[in-house]
N, C-alpha and C positions, 0 to 999 in steps of 0.2 A: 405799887411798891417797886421798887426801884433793882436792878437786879443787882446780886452782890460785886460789890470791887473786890480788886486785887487783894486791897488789905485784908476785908471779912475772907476773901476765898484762902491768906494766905494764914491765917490766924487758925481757921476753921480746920487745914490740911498740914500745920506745919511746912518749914522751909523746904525739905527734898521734896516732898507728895508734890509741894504747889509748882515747881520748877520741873519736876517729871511733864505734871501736868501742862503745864506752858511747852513742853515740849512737845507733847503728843500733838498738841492743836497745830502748830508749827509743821511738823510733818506730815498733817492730814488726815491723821487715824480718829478723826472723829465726824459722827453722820447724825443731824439735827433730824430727828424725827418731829418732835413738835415742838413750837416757842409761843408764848403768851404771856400776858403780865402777871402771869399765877405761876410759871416756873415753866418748866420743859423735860422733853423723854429725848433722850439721846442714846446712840450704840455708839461704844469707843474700844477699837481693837488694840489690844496689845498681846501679849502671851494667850489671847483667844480674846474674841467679841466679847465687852460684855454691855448689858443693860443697866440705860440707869433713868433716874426720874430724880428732878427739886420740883417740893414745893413750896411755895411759902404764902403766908396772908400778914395780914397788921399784927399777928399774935407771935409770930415763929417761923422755924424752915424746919420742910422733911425731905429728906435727902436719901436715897437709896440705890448703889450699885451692887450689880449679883457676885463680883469680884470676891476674893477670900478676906479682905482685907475689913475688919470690923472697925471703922473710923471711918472720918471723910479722905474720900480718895485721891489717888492723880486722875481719876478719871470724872471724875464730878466735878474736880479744879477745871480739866479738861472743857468738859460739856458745861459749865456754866459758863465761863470763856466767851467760847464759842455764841450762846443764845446773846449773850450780851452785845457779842460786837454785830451780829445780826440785828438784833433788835435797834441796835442806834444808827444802823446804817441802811436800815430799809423800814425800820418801826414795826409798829407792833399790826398784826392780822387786823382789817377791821369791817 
């Protein structure tokens, strides 16, 4: 499965979160712990570190940052971002 685009990311997070988020990656505040074709664990610092994880399969995405923010984040905008443009620019672990 394919990781999400701009659209699903921008759909999923609304227009400020996904533009925060485009922002955050932009200035570096995000640190790829792990990427695979099943989703990825990233830390993204803003107002403090936080942790997050996507996953997804053929059925759905689960998505979770420790942020206060109960929706999808700028920081999972952030970190999926990220795994994405890694992933098409060096591909996936194998």
């Amino acid at each position: 499965m394919a990781y999400p685009s701009d659209t699903i990311l921008r759909k999923l997070a609304g227009t400020a979160a996904f533009e925060r988020g485009a922002a955050y990656l932009r200035e570096g505040r995000v640190r790829l712990l792990r990427a695979d074709e099943s989703g990825f664990e990233a830390q993204v610092s803003g107002s403090q570190t936080y942790q997050l994880r996507l996953q997804w399969d053929g059925e759905g995405l689960t998505a979770h940052c420790d942020c206060p923010v109960d929706a999808f984040c700028k920081h999972l905008v952030a970190g999926a971002d990220l795994a994405r443009r890694r992933i098409c620019t060096h591909g996936l672990p194998g």
